[in-house]
mmCIF file as gemmi writes it, N, C-alpha and C atoms, coordinates in Angstrom:
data_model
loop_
_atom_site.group_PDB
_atom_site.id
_atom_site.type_symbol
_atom_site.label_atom_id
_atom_site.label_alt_id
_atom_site.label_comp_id
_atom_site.label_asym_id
_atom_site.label_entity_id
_atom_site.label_seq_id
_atom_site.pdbx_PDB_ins_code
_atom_site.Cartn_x
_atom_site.Cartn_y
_atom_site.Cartn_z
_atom_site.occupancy
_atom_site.B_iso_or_equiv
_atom_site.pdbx_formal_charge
_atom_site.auth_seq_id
_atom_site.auth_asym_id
_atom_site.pdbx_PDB_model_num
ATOM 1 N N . UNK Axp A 1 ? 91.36 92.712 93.007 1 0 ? 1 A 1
ATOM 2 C CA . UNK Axp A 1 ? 92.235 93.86 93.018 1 0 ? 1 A 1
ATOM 3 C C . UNK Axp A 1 ? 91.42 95.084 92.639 1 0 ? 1 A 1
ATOM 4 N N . UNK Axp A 2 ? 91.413 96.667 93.743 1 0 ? 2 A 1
ATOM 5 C CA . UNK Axp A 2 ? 90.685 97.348 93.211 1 0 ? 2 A 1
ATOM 6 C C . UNK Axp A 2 ? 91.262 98.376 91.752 1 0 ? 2 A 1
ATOM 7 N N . UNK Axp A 3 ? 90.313 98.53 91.194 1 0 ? 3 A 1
ATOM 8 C CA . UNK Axp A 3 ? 91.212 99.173 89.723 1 0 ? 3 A 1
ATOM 9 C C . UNK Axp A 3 ? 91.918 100.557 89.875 1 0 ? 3 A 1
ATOM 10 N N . UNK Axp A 4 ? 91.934 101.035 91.082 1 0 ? 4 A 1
ATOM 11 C CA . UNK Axp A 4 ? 92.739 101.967 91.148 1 0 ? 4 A 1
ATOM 12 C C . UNK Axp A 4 ? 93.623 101.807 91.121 1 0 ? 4 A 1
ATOM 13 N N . UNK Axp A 5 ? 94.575 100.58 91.288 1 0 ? 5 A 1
ATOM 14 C CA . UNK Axp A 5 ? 95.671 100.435 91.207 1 0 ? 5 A 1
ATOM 15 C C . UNK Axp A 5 ? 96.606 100.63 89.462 1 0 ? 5 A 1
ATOM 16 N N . UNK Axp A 6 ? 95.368 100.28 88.769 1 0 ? 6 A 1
ATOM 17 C CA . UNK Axp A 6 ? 95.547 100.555 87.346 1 0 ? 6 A 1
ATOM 18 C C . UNK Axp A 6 ? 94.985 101.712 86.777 1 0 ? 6 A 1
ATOM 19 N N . UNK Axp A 7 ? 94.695 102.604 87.397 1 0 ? 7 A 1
ATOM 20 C CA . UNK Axp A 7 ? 93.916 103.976 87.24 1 0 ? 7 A 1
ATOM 21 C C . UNK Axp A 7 ? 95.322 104.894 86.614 1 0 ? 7 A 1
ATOM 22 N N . UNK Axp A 8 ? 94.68 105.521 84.899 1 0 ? 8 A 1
ATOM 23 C CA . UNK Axp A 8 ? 95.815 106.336 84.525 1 0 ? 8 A 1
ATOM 24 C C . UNK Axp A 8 ? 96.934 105.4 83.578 1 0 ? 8 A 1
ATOM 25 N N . UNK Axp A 9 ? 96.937 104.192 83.905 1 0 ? 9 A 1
ATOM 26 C CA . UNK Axp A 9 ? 97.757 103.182 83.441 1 0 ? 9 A 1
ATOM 27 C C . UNK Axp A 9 ? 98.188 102.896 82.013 1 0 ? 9 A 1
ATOM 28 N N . UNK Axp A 10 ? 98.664 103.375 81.272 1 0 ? 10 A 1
ATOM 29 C CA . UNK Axp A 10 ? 98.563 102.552 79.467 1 0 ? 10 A 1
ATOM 30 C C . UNK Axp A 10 ? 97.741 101.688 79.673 1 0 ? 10 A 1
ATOM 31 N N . UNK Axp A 11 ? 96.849 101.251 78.676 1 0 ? 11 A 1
ATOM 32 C CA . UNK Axp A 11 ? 96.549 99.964 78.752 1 0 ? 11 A 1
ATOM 33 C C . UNK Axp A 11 ? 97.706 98.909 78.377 1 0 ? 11 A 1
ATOM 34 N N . UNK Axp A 12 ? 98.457 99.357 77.544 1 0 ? 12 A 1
ATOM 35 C CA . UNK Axp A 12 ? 99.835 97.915 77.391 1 0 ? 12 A 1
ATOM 36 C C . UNK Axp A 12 ? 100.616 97.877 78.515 1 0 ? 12 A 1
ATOM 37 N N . UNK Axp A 13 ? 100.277 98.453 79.693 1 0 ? 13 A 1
ATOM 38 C CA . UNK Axp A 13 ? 101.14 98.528 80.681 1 0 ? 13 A 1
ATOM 39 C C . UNK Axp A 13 ? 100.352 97.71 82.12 1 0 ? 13 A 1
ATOM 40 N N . UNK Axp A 14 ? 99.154 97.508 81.113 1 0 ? 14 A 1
ATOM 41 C CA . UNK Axp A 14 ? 98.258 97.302 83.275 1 0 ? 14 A 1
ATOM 42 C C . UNK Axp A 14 ? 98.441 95.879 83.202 1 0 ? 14 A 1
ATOM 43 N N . UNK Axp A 15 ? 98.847 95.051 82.405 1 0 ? 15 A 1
ATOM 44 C CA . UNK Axp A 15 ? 99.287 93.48 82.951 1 0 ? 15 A 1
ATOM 45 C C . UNK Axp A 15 ? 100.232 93.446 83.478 1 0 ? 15 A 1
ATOM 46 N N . UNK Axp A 16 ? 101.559 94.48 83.427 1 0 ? 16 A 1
ATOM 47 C CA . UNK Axp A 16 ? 102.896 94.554 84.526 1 0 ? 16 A 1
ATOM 48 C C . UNK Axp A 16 ? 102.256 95.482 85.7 1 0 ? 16 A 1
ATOM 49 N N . UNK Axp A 17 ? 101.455 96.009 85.668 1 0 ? 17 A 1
ATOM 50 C CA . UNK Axp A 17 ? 101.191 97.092 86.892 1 0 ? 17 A 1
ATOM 51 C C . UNK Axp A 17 ? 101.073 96.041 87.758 1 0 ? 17 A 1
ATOM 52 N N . UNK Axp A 18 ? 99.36 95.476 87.421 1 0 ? 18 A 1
ATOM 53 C CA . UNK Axp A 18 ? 99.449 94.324 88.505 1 0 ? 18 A 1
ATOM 54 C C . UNK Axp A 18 ? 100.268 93.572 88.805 1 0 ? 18 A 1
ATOM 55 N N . UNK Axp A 19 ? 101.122 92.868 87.842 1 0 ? 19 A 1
ATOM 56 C CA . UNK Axp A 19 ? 101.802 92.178 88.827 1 0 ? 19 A 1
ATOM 57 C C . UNK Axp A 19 ? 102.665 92.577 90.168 1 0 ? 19 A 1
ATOM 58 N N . UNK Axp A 20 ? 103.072 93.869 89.262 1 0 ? 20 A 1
ATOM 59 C CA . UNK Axp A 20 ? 103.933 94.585 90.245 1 0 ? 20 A 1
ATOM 60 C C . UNK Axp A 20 ? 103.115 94.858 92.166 1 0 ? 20 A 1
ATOM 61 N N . UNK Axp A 21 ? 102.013 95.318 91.306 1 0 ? 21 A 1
ATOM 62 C CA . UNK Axp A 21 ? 100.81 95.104 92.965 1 0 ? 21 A 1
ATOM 63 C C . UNK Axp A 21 ? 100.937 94.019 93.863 1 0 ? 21 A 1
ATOM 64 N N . UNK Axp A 22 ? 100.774 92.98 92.973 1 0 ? 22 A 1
ATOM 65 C CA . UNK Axp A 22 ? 100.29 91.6 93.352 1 0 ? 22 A 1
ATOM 66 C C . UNK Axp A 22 ? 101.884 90.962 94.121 1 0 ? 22 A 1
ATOM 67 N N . UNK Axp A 23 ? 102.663 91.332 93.93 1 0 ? 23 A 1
ATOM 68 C CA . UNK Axp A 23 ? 104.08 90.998 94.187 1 0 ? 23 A 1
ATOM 69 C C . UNK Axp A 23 ? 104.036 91.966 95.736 1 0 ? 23 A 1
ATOM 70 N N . UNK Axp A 24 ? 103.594 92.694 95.922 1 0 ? 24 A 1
ATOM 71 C CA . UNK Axp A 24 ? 103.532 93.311 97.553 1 0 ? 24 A 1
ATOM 72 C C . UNK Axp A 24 ? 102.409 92.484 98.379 1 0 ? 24 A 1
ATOM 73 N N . UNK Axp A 25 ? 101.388 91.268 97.601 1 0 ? 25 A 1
ATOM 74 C CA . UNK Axp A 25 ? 100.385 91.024 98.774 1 0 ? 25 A 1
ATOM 75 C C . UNK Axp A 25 ? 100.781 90.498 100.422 1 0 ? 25 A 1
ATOM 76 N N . UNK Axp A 26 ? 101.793 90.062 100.351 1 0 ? 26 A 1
ATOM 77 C CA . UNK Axp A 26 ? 102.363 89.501 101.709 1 0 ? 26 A 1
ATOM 78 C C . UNK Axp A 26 ? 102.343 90.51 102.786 1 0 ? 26 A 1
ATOM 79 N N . UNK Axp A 27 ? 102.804 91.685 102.073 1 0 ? 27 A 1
ATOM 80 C CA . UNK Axp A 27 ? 103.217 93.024 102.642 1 0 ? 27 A 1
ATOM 81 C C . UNK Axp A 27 ? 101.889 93.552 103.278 1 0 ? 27 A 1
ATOM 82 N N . UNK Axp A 28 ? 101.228 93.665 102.377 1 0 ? 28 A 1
ATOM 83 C CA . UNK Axp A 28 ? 99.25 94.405 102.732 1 0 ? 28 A 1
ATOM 84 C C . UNK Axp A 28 ? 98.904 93.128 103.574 1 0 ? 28 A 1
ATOM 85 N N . UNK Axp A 29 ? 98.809 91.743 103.374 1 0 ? 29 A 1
ATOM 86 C CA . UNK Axp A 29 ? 98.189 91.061 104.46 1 0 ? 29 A 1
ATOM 87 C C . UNK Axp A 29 ? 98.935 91.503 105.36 1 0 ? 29 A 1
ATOM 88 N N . UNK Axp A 30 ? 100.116 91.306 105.396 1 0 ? 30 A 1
ATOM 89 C CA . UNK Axp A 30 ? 100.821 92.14 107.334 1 0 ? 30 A 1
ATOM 90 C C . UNK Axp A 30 ? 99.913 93.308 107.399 1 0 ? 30 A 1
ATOM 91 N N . UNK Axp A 31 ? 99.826 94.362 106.611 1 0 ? 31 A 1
ATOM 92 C CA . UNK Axp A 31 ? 99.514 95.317 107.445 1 0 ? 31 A 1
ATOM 93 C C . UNK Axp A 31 ? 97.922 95.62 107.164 1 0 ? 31 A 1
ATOM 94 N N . UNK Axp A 32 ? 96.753 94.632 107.02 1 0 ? 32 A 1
ATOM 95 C CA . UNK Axp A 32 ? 95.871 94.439 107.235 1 0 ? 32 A 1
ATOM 96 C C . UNK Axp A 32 ? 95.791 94.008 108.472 1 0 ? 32 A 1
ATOM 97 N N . UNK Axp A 33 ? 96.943 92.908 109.168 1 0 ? 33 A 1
ATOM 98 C CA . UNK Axp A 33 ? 96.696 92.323 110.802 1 0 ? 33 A 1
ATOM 99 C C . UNK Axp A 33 ? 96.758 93.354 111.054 1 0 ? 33 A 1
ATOM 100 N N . UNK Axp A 34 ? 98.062 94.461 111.124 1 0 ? 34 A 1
ATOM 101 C CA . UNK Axp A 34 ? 98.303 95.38 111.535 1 0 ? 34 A 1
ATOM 102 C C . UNK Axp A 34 ? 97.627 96.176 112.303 1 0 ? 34 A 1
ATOM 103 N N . UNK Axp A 35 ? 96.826 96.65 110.722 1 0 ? 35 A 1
ATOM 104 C CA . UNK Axp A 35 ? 95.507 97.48 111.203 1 0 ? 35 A 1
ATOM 105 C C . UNK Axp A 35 ? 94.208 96.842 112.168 1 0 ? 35 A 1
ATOM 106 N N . UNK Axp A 36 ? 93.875 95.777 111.487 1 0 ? 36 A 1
ATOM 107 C CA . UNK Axp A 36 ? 92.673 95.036 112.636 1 0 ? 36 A 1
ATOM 108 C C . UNK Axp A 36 ? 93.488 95.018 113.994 1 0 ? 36 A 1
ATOM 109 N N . UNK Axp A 37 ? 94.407 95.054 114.671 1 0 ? 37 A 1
ATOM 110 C CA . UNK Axp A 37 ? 95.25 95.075 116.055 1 0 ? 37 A 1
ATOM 111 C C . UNK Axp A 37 ? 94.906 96.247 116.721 1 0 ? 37 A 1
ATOM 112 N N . UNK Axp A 38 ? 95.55 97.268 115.903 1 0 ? 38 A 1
ATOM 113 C CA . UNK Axp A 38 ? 95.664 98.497 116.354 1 0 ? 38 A 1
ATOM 114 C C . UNK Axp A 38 ? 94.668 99.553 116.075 1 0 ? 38 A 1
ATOM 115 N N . UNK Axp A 39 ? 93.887 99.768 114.702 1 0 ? 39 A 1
ATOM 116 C CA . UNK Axp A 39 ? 93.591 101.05 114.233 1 0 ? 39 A 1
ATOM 117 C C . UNK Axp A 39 ? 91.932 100.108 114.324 1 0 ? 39 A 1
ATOM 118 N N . UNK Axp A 40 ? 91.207 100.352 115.574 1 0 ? 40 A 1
ATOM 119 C CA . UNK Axp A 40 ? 89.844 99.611 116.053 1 0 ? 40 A 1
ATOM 120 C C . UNK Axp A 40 ? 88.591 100.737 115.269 1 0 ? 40 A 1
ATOM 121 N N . UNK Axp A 41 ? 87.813 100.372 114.48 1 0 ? 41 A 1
ATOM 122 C CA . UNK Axp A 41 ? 86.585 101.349 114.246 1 0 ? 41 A 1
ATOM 123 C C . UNK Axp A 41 ? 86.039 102.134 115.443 1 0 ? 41 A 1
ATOM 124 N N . UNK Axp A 42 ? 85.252 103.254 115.266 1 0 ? 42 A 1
ATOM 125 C CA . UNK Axp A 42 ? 85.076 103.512 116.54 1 0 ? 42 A 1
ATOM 126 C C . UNK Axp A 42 ? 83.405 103.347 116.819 1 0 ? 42 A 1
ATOM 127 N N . UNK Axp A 43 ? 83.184 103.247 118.224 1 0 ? 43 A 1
ATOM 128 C CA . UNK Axp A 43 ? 81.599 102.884 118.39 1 0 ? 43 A 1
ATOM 129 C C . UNK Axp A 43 ? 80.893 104.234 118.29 1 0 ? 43 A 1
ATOM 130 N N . UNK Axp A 44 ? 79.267 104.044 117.884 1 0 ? 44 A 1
ATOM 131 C CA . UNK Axp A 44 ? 78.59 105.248 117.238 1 0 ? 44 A 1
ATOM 132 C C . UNK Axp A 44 ? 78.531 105.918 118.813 1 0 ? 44 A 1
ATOM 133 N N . UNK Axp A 45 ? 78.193 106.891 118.633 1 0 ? 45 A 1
ATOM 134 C CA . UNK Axp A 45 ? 77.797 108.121 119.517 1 0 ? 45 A 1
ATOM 135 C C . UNK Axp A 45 ? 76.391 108.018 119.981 1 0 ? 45 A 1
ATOM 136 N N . UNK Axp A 46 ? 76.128 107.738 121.421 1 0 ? 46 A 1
ATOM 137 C CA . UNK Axp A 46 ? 74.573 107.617 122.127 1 0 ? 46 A 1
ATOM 138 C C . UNK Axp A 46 ? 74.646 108.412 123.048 1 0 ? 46 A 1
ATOM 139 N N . UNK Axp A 47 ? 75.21 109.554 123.28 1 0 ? 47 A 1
ATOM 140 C CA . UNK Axp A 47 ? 74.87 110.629 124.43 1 0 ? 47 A 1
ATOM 141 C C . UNK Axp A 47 ? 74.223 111.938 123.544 1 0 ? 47 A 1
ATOM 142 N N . UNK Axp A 48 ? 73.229 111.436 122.879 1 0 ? 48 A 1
ATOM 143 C CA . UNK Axp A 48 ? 72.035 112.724 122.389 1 0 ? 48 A 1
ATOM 144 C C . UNK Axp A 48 ? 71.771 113.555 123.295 1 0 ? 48 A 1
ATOM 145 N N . UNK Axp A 49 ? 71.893 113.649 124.208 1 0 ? 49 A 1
ATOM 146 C CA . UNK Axp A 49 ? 72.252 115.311 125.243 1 0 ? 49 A 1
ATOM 147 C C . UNK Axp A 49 ? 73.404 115.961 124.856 1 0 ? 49 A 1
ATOM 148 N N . UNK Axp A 50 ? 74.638 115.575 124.409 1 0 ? 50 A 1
ATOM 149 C CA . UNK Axp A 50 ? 75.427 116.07 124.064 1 0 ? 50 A 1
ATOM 150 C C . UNK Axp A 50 ? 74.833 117.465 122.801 1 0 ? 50 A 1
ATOM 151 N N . UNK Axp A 51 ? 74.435 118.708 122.868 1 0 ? 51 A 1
ATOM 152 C CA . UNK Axp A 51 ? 74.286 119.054 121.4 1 0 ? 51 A 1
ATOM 153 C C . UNK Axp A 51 ? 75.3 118.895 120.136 1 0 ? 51 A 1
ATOM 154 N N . UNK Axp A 52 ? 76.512 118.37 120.78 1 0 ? 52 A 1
ATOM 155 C CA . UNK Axp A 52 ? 77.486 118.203 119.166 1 0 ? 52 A 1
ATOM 156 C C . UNK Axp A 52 ? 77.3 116.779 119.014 1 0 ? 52 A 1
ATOM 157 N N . UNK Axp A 53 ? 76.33 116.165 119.369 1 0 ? 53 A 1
ATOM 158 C CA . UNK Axp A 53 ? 76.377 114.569 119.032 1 0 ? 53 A 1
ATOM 159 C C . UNK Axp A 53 ? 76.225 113.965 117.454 1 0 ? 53 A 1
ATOM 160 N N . UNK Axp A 54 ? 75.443 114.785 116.748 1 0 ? 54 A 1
ATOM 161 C CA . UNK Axp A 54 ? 75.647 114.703 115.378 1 0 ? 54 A 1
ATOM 162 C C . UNK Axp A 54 ? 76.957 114.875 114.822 1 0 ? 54 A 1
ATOM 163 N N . UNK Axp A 55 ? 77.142 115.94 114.937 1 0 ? 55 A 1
ATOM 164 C CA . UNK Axp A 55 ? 79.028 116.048 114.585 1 0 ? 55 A 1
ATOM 165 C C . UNK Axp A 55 ? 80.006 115.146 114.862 1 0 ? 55 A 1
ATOM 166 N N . UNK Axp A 56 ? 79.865 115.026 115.858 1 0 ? 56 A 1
ATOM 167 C CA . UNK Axp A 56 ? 80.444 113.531 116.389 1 0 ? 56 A 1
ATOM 168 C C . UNK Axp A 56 ? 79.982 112.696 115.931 1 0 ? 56 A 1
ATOM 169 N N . UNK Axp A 57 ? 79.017 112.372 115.656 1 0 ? 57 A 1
ATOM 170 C CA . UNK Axp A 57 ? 78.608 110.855 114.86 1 0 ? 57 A 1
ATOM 171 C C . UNK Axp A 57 ? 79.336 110.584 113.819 1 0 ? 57 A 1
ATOM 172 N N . UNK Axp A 58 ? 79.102 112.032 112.864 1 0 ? 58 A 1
ATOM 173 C CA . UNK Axp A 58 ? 79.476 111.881 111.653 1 0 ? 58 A 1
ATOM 174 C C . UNK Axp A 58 ? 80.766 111.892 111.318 1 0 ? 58 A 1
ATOM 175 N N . UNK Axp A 59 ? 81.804 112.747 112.351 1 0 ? 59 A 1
ATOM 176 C CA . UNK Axp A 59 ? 83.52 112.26 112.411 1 0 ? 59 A 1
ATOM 177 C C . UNK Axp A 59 ? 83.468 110.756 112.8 1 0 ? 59 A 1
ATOM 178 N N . UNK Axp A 60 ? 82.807 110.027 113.49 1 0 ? 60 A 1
ATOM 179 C CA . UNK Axp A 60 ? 82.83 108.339 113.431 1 0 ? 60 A 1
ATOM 180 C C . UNK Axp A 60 ? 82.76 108.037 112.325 1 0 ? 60 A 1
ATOM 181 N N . UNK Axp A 61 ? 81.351 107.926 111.738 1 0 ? 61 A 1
ATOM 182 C CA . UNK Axp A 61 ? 81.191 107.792 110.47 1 0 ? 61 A 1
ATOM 183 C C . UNK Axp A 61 ? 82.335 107.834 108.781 1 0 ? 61 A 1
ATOM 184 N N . UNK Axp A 62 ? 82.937 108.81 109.504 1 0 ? 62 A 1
ATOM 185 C CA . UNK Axp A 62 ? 84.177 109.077 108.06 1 0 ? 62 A 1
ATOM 186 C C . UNK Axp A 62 ? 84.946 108.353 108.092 1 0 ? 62 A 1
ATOM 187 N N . UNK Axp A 63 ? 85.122 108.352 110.049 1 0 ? 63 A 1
ATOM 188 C CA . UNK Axp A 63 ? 86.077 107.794 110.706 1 0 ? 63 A 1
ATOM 189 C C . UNK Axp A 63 ? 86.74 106.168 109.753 1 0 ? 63 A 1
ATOM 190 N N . UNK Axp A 64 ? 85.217 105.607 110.617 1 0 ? 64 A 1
ATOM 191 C CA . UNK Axp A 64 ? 84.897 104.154 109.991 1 0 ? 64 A 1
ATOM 192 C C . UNK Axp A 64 ? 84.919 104.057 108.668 1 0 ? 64 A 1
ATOM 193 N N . UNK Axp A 65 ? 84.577 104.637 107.665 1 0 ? 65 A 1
ATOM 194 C CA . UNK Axp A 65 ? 84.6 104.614 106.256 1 0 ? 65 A 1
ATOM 195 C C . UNK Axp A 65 ? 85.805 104.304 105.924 1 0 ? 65 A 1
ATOM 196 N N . UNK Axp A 66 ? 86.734 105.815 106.05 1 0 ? 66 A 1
ATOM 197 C CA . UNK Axp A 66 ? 87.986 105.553 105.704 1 0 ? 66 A 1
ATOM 198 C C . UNK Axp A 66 ? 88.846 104.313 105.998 1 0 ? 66 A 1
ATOM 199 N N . UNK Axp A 67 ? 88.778 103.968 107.121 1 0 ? 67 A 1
ATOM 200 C CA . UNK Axp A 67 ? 89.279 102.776 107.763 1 0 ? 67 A 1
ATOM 201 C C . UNK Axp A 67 ? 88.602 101.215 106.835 1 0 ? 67 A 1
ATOM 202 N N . UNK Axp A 68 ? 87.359 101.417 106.473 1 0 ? 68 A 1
ATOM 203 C CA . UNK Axp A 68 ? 87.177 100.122 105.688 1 0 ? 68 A 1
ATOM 204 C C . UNK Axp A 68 ? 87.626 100.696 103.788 1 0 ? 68 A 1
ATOM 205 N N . UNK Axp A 69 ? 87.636 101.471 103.661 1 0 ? 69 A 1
ATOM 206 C CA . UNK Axp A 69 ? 88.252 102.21 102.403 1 0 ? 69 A 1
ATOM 207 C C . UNK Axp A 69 ? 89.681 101.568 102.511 1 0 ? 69 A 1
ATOM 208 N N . UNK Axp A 70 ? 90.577 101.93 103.474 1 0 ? 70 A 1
ATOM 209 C CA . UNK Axp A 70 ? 92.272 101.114 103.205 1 0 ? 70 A 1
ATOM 210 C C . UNK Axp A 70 ? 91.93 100.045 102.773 1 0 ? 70 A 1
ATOM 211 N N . UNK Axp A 71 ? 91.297 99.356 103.777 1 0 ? 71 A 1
ATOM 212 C CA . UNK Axp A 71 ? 91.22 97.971 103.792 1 0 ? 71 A 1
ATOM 213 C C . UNK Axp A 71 ? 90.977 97.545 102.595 1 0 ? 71 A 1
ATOM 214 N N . UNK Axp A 72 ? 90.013 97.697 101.75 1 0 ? 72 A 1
ATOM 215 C CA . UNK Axp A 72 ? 89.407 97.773 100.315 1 0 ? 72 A 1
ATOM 216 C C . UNK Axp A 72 ? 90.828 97.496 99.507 1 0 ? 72 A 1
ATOM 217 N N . UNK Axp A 73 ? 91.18 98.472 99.834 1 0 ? 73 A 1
ATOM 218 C CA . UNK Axp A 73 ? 92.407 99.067 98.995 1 0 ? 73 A 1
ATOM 219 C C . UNK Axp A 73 ? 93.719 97.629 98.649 1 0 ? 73 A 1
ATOM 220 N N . UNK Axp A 74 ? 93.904 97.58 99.803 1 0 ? 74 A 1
ATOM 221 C CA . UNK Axp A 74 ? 94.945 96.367 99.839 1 0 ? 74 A 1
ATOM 222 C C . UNK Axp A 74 ? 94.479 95.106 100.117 1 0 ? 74 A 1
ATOM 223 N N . UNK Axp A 75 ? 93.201 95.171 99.929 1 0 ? 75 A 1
ATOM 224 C CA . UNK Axp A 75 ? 92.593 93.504 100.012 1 0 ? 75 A 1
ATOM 225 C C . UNK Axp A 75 ? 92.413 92.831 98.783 1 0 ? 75 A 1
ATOM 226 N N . UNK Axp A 76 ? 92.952 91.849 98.404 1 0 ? 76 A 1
ATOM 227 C CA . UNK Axp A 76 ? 93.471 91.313 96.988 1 0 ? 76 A 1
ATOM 228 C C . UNK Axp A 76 ? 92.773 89.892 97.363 1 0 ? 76 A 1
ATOM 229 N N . UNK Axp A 77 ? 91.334 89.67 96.293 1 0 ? 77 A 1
ATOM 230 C CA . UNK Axp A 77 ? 90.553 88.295 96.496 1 0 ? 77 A 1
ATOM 231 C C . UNK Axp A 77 ? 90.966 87.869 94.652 1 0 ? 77 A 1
């Protein structure tokens, strides 16, 4: 579980936080398929003639980040 979920938390309070988390995992595995279905990383940028090809790379780049960042988020090992 990442600790943001307990970020800010009392400490006499973060053994009910989690559970309270941990009581939605059914919910985040659905919408982990969800996302692997629908919301696809995107492939890097190889038309270096393009001059905005850097820029473009790097909106992939965030792109992809963010997208493995959710994932992070609601992935409970």
């Amino acid at each position: 579980m990442h600790s943001i979920w307990t970020k800010g938390v009392k400490p006499a309070d973060k053994a009910q936080r989690r559970k309270e988390v941990l009581a939605y995992k059914n919910s985040f595995d659905a919408l982990i398929e969800v996302l692997d279905k629908n919301i696809k990383k995107k492939e890097a940028v190889r038309d270096y003639s393009n001059p905005n090809w850097l820029a473009e790379q790097i909106a992939v780049n965030e792109y992809n980040a963010a997208v493995d960042e959710i994932k992070k988020l609601i992935t409970f090992k």
